[in-house]
mmCIF file as Biopython writes it, N, C-alpha, C and O atoms, coordinates in Angstrom:
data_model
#
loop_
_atom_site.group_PDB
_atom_site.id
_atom_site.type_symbol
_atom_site.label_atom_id
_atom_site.label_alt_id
_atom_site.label_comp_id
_atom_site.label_asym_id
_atom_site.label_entity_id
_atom_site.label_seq_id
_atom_site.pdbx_PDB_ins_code
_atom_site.Cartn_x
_atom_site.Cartn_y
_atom_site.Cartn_z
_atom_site.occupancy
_atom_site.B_iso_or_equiv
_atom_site.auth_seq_id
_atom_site.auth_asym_id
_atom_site.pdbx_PDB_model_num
ATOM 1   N N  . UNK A ? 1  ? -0.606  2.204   -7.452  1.0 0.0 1  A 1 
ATOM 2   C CA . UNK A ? 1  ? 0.138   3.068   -8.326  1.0 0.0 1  A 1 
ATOM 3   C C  . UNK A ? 1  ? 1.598   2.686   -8.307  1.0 0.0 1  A 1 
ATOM 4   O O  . UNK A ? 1  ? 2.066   2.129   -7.313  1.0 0.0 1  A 1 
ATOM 5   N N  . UNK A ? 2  ? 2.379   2.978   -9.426  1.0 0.0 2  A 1 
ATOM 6   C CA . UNK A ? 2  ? 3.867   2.911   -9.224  1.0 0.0 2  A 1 
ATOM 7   C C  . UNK A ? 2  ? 4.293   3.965   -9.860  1.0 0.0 2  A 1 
ATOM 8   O O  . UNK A ? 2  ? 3.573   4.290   -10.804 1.0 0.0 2  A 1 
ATOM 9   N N  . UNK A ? 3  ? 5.064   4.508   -9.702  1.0 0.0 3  A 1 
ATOM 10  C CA . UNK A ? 3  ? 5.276   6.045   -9.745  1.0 0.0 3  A 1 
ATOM 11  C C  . UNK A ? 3  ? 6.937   5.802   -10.190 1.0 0.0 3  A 1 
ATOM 12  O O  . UNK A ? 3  ? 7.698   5.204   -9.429  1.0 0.0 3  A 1 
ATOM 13  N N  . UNK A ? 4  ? 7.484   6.462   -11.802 1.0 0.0 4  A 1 
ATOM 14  C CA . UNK A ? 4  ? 8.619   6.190   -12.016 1.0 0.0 4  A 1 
ATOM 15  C C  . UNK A ? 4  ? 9.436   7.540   -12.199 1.0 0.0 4  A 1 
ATOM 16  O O  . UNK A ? 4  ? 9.411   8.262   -13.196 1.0 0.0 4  A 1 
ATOM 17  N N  . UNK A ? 5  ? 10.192  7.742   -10.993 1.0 0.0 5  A 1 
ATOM 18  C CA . UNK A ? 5  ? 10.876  9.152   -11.055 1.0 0.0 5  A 1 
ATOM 19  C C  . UNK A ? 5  ? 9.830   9.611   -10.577 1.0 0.0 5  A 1 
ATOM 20  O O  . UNK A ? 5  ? 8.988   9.322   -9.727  1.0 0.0 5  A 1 
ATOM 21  N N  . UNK A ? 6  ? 10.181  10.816  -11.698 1.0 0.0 6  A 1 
ATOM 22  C CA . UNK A ? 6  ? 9.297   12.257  -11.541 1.0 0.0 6  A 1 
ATOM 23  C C  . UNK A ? 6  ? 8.280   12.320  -12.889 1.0 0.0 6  A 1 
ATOM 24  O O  . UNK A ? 6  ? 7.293   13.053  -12.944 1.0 0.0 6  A 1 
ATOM 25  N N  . UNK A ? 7  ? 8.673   11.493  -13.862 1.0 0.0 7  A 1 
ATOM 26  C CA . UNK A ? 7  ? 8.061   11.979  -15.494 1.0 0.0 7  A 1 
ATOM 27  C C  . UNK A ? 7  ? 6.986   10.647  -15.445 1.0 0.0 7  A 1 
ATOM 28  O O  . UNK A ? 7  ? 6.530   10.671  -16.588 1.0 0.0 7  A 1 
ATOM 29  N N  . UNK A ? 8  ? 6.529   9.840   -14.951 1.0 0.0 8  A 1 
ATOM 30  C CA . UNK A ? 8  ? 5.250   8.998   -15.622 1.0 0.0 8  A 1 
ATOM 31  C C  . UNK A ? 8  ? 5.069   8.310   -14.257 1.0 0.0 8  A 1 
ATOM 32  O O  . UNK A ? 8  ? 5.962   8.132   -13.429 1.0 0.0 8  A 1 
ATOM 33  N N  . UNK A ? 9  ? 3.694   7.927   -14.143 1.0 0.0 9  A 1 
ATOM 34  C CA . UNK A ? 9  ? 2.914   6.724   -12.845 1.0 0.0 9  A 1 
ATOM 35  C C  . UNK A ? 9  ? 1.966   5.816   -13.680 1.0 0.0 9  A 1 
ATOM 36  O O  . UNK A ? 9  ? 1.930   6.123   -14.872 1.0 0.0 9  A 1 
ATOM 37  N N  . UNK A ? 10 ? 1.379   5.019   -13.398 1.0 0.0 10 A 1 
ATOM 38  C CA . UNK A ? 10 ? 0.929   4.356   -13.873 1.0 0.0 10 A 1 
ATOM 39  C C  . UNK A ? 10 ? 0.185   3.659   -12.679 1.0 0.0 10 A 1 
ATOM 40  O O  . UNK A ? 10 ? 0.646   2.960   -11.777 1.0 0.0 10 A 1 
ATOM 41  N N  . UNK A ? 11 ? -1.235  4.094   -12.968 1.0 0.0 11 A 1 
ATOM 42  C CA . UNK A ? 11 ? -1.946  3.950   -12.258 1.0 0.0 11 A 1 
ATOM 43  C C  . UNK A ? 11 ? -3.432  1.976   -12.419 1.0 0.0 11 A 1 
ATOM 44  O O  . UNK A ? 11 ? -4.354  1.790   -13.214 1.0 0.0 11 A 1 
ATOM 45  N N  . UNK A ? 12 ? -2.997  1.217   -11.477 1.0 0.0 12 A 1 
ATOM 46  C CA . UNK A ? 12 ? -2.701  0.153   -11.724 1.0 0.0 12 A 1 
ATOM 47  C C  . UNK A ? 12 ? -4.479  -0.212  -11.901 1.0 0.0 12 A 1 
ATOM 48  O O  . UNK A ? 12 ? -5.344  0.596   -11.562 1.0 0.0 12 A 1 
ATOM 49  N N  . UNK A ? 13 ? -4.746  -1.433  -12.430 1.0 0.0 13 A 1 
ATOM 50  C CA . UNK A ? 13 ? -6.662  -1.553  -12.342 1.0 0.0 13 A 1 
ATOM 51  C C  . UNK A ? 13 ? -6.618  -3.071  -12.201 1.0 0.0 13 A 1 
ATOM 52  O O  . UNK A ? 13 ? -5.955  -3.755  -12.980 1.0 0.0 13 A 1 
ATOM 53  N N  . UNK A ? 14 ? -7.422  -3.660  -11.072 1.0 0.0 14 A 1 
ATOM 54  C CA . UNK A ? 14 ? -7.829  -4.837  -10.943 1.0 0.0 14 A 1 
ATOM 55  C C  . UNK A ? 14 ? -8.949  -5.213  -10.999 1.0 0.0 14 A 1 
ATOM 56  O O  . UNK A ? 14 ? -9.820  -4.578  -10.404 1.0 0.0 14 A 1 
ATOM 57  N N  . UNK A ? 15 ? -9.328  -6.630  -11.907 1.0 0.0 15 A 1 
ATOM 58  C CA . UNK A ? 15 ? -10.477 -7.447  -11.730 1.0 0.0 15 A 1 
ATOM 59  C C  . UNK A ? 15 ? -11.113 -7.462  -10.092 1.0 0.0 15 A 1 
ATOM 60  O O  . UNK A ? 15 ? -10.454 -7.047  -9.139  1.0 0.0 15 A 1 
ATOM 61  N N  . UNK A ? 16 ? -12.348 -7.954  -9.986  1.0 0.0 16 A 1 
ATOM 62  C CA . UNK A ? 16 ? -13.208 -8.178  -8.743  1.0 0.0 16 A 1 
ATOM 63  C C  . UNK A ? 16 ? -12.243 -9.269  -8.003  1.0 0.0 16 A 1 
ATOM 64  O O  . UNK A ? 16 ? -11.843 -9.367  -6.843  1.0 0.0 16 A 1 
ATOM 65  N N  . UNK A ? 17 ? -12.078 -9.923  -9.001  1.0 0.0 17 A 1 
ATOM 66  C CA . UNK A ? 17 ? -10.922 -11.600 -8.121  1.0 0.0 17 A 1 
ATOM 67  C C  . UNK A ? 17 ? -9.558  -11.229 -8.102  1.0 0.0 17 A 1 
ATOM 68  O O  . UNK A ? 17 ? -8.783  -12.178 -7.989  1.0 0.0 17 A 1 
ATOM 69  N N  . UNK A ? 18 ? -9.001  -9.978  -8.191  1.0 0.0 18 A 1 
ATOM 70  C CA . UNK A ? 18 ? -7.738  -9.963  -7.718  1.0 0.0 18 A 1 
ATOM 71  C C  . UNK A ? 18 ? -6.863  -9.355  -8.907  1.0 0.0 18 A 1 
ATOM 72  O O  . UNK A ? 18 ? -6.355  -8.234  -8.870  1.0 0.0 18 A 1 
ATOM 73  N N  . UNK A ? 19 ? -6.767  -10.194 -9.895  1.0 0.0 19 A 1 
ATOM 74  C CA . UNK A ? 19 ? -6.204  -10.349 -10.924 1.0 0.0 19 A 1 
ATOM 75  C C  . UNK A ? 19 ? -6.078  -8.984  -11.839 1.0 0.0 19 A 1 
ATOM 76  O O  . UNK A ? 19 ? -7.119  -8.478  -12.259 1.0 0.0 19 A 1 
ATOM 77  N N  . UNK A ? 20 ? -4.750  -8.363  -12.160 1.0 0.0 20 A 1 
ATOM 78  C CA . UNK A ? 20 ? -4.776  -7.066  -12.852 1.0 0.0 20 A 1 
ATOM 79  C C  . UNK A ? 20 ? -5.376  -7.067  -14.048 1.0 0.0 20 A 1 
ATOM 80  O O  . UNK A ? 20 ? -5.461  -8.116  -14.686 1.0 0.0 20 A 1 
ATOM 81  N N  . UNK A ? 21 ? -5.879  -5.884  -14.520 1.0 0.0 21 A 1 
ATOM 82  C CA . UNK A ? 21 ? -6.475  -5.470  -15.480 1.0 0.0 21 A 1 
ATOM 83  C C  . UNK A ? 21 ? -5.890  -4.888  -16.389 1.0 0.0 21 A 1 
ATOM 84  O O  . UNK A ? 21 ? -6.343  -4.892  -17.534 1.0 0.0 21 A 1 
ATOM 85  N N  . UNK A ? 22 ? -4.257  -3.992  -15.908 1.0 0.0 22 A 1 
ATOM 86  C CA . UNK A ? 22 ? -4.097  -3.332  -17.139 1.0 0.0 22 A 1 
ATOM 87  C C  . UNK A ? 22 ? -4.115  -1.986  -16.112 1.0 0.0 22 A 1 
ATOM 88  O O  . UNK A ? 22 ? -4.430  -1.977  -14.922 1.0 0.0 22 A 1 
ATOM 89  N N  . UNK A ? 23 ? -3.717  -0.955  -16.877 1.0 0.0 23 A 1 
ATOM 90  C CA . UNK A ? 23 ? -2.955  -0.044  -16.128 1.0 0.0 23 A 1 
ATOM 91  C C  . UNK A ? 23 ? -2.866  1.260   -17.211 1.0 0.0 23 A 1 
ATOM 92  O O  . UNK A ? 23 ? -2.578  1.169   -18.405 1.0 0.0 23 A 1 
ATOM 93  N N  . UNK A ? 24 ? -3.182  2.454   -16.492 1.0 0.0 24 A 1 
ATOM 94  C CA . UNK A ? 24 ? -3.682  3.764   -16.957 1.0 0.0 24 A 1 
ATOM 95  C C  . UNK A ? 24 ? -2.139  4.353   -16.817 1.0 0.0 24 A 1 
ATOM 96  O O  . UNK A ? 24 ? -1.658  4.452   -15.688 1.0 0.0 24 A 1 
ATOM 97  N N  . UNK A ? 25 ? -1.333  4.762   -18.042 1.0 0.0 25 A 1 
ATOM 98  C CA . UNK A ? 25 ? -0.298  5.438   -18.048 1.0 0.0 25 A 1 
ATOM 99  C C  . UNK A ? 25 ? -0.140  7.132   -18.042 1.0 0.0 25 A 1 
ATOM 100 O O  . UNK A ? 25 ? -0.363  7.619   -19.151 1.0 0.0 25 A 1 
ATOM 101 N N  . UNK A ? 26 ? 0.226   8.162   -16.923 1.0 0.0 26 A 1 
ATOM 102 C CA . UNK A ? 26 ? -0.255  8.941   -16.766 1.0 0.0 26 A 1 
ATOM 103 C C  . UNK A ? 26 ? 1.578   9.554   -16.615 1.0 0.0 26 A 1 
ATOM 104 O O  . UNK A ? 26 ? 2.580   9.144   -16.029 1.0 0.0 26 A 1 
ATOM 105 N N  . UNK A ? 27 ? 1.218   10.819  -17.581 1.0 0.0 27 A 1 
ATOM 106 C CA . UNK A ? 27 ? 2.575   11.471  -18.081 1.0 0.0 27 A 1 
ATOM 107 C C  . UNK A ? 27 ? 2.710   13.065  -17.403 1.0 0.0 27 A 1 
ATOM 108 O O  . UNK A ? 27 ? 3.792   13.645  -17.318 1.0 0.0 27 A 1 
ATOM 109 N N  . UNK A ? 28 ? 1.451   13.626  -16.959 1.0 0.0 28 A 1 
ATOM 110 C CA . UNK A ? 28 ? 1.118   14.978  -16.953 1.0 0.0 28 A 1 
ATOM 111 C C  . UNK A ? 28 ? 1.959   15.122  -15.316 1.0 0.0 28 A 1 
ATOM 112 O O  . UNK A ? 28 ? 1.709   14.587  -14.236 1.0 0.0 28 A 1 
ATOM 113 N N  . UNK A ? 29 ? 3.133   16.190  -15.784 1.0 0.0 29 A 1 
ATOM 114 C CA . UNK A ? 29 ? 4.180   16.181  -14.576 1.0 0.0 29 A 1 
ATOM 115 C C  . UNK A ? 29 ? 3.437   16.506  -12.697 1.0 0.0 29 A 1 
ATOM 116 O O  . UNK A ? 29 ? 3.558   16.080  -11.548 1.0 0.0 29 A 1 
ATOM 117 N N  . UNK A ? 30 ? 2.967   17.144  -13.190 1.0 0.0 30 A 1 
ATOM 118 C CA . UNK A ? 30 ? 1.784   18.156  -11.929 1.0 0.0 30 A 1 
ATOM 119 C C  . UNK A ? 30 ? 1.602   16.967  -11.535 1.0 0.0 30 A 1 
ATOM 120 O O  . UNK A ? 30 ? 2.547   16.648  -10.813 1.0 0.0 30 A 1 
ATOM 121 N N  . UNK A ? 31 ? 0.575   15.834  -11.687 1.0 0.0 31 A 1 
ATOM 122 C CA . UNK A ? 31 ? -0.423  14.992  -11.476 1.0 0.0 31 A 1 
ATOM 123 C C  . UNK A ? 31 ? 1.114   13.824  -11.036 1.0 0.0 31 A 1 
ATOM 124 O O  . UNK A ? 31 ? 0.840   13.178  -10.025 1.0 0.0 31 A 1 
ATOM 125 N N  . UNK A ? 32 ? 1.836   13.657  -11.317 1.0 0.0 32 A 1 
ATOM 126 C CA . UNK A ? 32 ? 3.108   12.869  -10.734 1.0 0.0 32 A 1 
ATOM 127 C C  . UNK A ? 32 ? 3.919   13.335  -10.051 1.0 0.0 32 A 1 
ATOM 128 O O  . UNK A ? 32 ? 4.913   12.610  -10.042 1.0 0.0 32 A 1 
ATOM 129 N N  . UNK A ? 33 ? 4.074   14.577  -9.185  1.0 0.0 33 A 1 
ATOM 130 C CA . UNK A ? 33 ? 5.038   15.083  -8.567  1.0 0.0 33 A 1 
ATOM 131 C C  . UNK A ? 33 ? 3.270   15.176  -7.388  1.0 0.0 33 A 1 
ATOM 132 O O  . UNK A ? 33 ? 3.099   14.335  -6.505  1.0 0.0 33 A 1 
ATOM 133 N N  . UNK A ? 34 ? 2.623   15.870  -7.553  1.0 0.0 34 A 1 
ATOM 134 C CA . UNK A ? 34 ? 0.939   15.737  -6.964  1.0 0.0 34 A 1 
ATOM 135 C C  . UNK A ? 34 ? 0.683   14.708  -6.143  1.0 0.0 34 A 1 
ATOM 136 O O  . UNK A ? 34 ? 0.252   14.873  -5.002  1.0 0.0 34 A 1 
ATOM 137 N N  . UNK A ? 35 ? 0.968   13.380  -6.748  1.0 0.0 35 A 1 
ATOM 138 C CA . UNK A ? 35 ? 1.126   11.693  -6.189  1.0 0.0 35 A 1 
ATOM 139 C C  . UNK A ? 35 ? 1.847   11.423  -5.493  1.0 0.0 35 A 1 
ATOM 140 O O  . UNK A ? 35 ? 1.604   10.907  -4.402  1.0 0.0 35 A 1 
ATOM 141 N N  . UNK A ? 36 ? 3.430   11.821  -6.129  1.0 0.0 36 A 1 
ATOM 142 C CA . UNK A ? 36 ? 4.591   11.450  -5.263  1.0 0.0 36 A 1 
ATOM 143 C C  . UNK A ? 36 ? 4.912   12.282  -3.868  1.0 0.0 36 A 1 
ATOM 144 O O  . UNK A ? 36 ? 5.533   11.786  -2.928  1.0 0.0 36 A 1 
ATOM 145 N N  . UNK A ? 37 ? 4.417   13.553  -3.890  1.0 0.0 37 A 1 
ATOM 146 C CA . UNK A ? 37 ? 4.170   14.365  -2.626  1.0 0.0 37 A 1 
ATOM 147 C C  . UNK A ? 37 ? 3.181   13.515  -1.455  1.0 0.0 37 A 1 
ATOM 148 O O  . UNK A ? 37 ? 3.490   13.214  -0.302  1.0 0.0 37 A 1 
ATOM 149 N N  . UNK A ? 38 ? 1.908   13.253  -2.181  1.0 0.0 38 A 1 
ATOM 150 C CA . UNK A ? 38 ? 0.912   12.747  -1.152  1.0 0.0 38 A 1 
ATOM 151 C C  . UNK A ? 38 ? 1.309   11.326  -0.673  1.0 0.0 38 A 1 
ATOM 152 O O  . UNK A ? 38 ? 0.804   10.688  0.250   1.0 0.0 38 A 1 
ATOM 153 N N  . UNK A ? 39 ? 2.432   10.929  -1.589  1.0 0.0 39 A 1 
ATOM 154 C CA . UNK A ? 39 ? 3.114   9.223   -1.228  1.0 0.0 39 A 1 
ATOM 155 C C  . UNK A ? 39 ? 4.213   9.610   0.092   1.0 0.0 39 A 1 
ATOM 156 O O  . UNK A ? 39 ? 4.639   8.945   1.036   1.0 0.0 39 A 1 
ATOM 157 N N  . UNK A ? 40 ? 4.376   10.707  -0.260  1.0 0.0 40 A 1 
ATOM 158 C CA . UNK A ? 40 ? 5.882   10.707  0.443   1.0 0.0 40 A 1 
ATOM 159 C C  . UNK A ? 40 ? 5.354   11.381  2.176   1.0 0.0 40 A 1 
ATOM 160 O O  . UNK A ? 40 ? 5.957   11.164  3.226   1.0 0.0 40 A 1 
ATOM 161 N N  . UNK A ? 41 ? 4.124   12.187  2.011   1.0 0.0 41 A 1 
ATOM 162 C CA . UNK A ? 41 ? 3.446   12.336  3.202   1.0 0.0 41 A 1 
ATOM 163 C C  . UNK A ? 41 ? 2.727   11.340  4.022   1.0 0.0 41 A 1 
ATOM 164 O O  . UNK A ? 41 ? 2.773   11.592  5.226   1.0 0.0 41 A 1 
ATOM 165 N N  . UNK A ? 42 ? 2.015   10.178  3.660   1.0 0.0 42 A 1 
ATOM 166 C CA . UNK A ? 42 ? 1.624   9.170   4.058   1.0 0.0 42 A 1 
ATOM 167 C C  . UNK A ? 42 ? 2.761   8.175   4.038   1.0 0.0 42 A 1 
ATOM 168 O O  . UNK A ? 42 ? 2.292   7.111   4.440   1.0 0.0 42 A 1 
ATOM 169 N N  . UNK A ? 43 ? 3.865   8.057   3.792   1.0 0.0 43 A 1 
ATOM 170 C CA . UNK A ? 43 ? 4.773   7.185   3.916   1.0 0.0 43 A 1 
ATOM 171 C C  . UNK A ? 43 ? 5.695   7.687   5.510   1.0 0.0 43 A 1 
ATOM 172 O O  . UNK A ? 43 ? 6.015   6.884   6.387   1.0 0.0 43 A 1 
ATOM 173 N N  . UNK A ? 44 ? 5.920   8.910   5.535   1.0 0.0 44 A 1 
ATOM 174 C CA . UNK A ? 44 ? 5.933   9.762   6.426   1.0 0.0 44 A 1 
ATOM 175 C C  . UNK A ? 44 ? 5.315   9.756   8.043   1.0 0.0 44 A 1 
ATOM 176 O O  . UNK A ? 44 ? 5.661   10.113  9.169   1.0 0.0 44 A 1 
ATOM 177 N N  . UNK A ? 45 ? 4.142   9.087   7.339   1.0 0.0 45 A 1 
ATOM 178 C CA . UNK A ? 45 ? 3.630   8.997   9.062   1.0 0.0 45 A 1 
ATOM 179 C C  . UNK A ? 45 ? 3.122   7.938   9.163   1.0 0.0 45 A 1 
ATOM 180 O O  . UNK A ? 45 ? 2.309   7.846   10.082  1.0 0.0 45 A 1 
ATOM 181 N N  . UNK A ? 46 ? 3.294   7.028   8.529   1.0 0.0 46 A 1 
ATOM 182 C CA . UNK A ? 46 ? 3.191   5.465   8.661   1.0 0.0 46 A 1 
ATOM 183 C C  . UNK A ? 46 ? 3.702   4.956   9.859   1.0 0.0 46 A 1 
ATOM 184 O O  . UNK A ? 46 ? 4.580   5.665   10.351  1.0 0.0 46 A 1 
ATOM 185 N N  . UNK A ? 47 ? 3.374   3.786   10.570  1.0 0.0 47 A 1 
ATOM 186 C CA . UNK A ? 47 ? 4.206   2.748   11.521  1.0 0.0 47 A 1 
ATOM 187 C C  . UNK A ? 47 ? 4.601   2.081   11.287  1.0 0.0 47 A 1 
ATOM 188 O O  . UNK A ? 47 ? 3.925   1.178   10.794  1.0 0.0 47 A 1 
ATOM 189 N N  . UNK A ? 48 ? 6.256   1.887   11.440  1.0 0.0 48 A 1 
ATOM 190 C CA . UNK A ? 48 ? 6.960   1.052   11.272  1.0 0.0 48 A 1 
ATOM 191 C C  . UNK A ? 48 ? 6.300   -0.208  11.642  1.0 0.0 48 A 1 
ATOM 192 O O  . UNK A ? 48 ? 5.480   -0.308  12.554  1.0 0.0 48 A 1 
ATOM 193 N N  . UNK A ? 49 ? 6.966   -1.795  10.382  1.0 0.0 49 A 1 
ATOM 194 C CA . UNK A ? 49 ? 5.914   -2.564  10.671  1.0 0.0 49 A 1 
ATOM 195 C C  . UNK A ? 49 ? 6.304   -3.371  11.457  1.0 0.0 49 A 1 
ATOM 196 O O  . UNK A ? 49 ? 5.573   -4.331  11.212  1.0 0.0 49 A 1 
ATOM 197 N N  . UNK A ? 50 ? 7.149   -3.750  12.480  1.0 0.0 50 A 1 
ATOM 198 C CA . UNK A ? 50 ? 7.343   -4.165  13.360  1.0 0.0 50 A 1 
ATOM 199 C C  . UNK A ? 50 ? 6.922   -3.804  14.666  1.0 0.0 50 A 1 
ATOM 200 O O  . UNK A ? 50 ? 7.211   -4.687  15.473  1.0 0.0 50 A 1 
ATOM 201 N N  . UNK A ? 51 ? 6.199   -2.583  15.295  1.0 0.0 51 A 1 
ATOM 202 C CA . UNK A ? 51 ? 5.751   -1.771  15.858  1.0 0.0 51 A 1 
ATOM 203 C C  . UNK A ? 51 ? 4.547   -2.253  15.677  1.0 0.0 51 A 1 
ATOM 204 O O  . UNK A ? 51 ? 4.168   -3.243  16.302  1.0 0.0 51 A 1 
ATOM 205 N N  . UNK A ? 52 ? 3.895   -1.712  14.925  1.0 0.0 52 A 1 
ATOM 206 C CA . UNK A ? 52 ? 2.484   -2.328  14.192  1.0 0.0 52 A 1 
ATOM 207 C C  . UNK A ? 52 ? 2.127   -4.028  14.348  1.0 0.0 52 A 1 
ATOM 208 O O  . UNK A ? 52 ? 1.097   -4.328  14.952  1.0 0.0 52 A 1 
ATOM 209 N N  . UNK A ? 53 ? 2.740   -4.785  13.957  1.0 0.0 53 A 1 
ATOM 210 C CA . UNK A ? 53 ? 2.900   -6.103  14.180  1.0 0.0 53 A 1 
ATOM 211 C C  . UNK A ? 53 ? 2.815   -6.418  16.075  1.0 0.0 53 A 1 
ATOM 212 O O  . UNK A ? 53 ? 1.840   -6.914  16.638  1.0 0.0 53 A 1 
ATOM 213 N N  . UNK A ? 54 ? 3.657   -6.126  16.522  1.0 0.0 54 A 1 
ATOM 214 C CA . UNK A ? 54 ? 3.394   -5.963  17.797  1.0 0.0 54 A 1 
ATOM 215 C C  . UNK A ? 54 ? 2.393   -5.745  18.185  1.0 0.0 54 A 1 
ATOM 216 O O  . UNK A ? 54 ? 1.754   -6.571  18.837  1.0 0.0 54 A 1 
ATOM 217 N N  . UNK A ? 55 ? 1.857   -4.274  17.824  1.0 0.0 55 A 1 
ATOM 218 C CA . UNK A ? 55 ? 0.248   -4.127  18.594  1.0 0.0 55 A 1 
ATOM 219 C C  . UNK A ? 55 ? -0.715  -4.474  17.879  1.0 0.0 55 A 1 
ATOM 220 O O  . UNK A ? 55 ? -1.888  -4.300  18.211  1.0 0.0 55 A 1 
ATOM 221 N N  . UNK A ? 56 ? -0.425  -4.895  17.039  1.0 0.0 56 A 1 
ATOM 222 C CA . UNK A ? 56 ? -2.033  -5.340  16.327  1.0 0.0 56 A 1 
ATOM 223 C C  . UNK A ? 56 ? -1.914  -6.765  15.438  1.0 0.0 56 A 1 
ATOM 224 O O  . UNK A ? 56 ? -2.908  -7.492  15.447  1.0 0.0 56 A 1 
ATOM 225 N N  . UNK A ? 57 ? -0.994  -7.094  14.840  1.0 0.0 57 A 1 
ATOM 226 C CA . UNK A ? 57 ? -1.420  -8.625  14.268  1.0 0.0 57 A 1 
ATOM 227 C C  . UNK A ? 57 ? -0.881  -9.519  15.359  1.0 0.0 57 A 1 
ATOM 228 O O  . UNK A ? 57 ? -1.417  -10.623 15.265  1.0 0.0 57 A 1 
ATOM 229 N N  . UNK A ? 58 ? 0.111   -9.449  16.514  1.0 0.0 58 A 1 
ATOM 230 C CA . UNK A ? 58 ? 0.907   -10.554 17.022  1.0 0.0 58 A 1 
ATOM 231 C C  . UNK A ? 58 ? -0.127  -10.828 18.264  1.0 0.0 58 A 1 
ATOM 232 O O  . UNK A ? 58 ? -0.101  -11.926 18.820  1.0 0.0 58 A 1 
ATOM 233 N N  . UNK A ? 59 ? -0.938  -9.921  18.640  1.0 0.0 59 A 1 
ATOM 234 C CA . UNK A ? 59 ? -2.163  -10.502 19.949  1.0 0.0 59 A 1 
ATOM 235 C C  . UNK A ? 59 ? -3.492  -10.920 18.855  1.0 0.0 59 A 1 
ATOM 236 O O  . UNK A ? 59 ? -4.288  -11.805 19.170  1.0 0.0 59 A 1 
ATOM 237 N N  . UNK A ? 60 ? -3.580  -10.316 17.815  1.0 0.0 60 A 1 
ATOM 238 C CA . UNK A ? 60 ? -4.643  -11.598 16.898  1.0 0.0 60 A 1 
ATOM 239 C C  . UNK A ? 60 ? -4.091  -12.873 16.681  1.0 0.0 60 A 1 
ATOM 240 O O  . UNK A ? 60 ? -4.903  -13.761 16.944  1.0 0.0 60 A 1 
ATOM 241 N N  . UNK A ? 61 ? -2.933  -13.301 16.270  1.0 0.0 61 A 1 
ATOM 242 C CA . UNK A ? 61 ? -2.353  -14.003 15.806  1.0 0.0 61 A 1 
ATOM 243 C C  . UNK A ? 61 ? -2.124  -15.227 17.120  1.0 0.0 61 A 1 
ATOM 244 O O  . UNK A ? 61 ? -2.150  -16.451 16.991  1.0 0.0 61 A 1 
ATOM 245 N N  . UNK A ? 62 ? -1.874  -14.330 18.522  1.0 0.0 62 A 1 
ATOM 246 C CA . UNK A ? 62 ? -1.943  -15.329 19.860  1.0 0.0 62 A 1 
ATOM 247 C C  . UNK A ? 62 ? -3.405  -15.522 20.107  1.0 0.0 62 A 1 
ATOM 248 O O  . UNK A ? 62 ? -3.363  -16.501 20.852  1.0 0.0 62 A 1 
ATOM 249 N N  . UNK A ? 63 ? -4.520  -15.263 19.984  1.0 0.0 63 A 1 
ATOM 250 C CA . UNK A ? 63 ? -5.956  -15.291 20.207  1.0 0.0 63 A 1 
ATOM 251 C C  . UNK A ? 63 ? -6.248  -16.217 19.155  1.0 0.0 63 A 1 
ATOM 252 O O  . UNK A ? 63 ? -7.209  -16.939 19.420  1.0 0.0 63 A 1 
ATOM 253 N N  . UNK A ? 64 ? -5.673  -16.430 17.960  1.0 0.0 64 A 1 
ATOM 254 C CA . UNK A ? 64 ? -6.210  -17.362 17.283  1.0 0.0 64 A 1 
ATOM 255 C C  . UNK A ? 64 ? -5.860  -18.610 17.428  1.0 0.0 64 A 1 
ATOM 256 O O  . UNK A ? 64 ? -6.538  -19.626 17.274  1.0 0.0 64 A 1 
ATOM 257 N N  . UNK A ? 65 ? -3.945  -18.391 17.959  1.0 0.0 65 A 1 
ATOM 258 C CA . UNK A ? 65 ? -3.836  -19.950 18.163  1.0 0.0 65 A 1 
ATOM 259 C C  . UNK A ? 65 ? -4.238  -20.692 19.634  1.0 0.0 65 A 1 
ATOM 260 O O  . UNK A ? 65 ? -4.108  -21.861 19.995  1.0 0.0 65 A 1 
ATOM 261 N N  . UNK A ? 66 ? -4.704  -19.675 20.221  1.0 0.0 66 A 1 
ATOM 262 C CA . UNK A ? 66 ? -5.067  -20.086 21.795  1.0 0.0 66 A 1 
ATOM 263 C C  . UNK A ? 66 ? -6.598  -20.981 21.963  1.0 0.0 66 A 1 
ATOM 264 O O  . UNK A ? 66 ? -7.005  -21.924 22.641  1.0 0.0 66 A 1 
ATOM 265 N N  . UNK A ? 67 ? -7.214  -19.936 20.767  1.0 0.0 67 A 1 
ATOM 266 C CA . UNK A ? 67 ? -8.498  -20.329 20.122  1.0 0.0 67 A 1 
ATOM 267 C C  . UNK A ? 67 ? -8.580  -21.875 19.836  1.0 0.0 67 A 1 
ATOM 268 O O  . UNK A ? 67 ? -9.345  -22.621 20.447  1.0 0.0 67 A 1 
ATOM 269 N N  . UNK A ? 68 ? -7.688  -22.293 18.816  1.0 0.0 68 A 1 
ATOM 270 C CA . UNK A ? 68 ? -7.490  -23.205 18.608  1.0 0.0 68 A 1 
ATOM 271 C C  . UNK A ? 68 ? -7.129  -24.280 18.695  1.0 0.0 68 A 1 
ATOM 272 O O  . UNK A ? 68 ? -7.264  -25.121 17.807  1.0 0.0 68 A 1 
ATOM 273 N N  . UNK A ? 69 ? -6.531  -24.487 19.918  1.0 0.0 69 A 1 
ATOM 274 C CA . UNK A ? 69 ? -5.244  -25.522 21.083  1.0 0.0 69 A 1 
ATOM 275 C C  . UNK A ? 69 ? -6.417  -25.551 21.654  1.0 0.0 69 A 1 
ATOM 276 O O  . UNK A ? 69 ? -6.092  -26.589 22.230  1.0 0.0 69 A 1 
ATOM 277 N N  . UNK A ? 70 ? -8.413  -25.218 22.361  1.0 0.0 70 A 1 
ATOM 278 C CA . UNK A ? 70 ? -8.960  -25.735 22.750  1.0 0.0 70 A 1 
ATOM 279 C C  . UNK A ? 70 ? -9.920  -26.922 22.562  1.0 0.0 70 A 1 
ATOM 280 O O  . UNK A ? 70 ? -10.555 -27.361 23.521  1.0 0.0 70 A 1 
#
């Protein structure tokens, strides 16, 4: 989704391979202030991605190249 202001989102659609489809333009204020609330709550309690990176991609990321140097 991308969400502009408060007055329109536009809710995004992709092909199976990735590639966008084209995009549902959605004006109805409720249903965009509705979005931008539930964005702003999950943005809210997110982990910072350096934090995150730390505990979870940077010991995959050493396991793979350790993996691999054998």
């Amino acid at each position: 989704m991308v969400i502009l202001g408060t007055f329109c989102l536009y809710e995004l659609r992709y092909k199976p391979d990735g590639i966008i489809a084209g995009a549902y333009r959605h004006t109805n204020r409720a249903l965009v202030e509705a979005c931008r609330s539930d964005f702003q709550q999950l943005y809210a309690s997110g982990e910072d991605f350096s934090a995150f990176h730390a505990r979870v991609t940077g010991p995959l990321l050493r396991v793979r190249r350790e993996g691999s140097a054998s």
